[in-house]
NUMAR-560961 format. One record per residue: residue in one letter; x, y, z of N, C-alpha, C, O, CB in turn. Coordinates in Angstrom, 3 decimals, m for minus. Glycine has a CB too. Example, Ala and Ser with C-alpha at 12.3 -4.5 7.8 and 13.67 -1.06 7.14 Angstrom:
REM NUMAR-560961
{'a'; {13.190; m5.690; 7.800}; {12.300; m4.500; 7.800}; {13.200; m3.300; 7.800}; {14.236; m3.319; 8.465}; {11.308; m4.473; 9.046}};
{'s'; {12.850; m2.250; 7.080}; {13.670; m1.060; 7.140}; {12.900; 0.030; 7.870}; {13.409; 1.138; 8.039}; {14.084; m0.598; 5.725}};
//
This chain:
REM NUMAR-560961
{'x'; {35.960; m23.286; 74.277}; {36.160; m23.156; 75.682}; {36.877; m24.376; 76.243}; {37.797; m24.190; 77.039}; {34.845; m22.943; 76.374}};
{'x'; {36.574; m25.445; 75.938}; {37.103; m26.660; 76.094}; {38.471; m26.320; 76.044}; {38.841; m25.948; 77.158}; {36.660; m27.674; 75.135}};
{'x'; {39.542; m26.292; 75.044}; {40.673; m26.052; 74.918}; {41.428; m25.268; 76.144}; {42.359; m25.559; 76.894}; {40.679; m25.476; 73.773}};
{'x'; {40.550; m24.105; 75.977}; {40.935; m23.300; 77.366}; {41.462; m23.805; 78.762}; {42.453; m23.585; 79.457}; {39.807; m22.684; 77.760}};
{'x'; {40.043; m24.784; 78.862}; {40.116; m25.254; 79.891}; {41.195; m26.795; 80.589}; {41.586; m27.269; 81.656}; {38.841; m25.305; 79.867}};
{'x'; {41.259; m27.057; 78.979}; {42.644; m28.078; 79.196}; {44.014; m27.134; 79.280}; {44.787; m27.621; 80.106}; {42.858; m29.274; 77.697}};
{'x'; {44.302; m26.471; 78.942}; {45.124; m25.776; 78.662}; {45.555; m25.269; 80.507}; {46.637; m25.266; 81.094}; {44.528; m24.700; 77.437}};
{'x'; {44.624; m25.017; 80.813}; {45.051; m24.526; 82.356}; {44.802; m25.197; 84.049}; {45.148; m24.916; 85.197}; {44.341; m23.239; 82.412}};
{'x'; {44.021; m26.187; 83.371}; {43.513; m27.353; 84.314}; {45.232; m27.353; 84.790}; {45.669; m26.534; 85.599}; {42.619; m29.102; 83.423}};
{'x'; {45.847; m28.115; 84.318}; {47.045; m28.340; 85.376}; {47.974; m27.534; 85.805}; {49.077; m28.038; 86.013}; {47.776; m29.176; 85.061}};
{'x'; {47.760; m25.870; 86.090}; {48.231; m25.162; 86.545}; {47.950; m25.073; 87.727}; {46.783; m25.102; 88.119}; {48.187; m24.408; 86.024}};
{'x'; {49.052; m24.938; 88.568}; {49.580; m24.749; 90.433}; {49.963; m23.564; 90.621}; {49.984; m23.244; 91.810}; {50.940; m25.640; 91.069}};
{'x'; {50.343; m22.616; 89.738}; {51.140; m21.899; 90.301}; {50.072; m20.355; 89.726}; {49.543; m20.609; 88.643}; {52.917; m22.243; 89.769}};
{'x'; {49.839; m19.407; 90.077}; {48.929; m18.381; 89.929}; {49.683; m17.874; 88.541}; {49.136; m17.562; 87.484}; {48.792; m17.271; 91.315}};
{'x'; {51.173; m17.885; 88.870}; {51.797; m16.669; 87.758}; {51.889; m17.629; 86.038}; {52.439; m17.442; 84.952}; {53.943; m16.026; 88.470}};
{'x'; {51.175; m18.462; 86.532}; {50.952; m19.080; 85.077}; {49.691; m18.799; 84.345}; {49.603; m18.757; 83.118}; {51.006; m20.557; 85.138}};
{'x'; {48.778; m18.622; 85.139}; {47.707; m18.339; 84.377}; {47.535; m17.613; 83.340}; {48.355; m16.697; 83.409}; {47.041; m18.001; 84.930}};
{'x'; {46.888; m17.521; 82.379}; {47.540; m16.380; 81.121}; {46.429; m15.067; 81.511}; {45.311; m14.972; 82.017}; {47.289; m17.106; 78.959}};
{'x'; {47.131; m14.443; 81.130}; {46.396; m13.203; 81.238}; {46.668; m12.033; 79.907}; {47.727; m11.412; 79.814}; {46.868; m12.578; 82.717}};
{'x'; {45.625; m11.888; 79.020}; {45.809; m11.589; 77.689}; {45.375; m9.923; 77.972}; {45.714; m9.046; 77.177}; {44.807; m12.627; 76.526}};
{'x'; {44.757; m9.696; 78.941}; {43.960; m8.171; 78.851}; {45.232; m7.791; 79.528}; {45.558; m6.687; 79.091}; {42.198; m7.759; 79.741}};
{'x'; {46.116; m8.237; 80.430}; {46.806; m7.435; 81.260}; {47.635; m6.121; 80.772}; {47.584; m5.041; 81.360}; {47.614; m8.287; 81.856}};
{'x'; {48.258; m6.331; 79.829}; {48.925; m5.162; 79.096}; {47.943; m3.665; 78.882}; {48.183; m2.470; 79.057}; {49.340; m5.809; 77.543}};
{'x'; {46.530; m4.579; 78.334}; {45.179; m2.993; 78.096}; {45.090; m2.700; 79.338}; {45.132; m1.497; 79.595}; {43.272; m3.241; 77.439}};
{'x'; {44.938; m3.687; 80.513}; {43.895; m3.486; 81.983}; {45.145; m2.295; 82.471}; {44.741; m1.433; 83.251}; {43.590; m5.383; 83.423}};
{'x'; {46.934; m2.206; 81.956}; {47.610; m1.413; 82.546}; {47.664; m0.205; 81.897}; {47.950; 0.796; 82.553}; {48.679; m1.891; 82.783}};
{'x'; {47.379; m0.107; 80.410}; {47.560; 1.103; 80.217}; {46.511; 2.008; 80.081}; {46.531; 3.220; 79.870}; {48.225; 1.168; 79.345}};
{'x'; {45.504; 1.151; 80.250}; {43.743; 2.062; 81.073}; {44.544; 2.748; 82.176}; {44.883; 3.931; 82.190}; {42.054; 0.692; 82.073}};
{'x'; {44.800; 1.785; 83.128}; {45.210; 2.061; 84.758}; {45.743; 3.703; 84.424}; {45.186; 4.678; 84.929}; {46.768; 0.744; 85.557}};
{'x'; {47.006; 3.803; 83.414}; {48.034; 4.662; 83.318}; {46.920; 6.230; 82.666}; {47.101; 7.420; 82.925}; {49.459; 3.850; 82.119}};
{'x'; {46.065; 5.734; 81.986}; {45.380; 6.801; 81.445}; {44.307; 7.323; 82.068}; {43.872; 8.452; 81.843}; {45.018; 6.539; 80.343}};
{'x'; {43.802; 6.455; 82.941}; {43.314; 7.048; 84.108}; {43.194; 7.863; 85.199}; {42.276; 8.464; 85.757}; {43.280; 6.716; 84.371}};
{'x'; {44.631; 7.688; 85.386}; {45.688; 8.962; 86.417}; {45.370; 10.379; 86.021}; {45.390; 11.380; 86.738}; {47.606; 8.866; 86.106}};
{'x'; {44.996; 10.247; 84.421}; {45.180; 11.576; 83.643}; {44.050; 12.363; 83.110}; {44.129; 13.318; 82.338}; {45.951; 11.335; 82.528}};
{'x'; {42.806; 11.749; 83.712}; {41.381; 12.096; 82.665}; {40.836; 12.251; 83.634}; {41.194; 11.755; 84.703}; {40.577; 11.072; 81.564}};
{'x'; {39.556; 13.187; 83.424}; {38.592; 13.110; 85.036}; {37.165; 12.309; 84.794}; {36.178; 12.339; 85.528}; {38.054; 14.975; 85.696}};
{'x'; {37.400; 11.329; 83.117}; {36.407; 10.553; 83.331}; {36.552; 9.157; 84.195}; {37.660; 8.645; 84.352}; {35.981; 10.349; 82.113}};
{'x'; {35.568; 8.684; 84.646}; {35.703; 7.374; 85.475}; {35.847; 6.478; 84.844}; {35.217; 6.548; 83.788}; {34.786; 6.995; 86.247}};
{'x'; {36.608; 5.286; 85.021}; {36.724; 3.879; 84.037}; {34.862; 3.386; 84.690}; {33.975; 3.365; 83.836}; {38.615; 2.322; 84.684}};
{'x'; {34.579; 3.119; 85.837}; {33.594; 2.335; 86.319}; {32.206; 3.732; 86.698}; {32.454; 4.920; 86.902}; {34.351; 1.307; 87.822}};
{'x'; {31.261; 3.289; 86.693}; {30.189; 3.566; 87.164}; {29.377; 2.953; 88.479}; {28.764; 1.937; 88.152}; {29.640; 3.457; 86.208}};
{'x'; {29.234; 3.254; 89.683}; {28.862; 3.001; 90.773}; {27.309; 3.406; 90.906}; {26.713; 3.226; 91.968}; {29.767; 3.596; 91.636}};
//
């Protein structure tokens, strides 16, 4: 975790942050449109 956290400590700018799920978190999004199960439970 350490590493991590050096790694992004000196970031300013949002669009730097890494974001490793983003590619899955979009093609959930996309398969979602299409299924009548729910991603979340309320």
């Amino acid at each position: 975790m350490e590493c991590v956290v050096q790694a992004v400590a000196g970031l300013t700018d949002p669009d730097q942050i890494p974001a490793a799920t983003a590619p899955a978190a979009e093609l959930w999004q996309h398969a979602h449109a299409r299924t009548t199960r729910r991603l979340f439970r309320a």
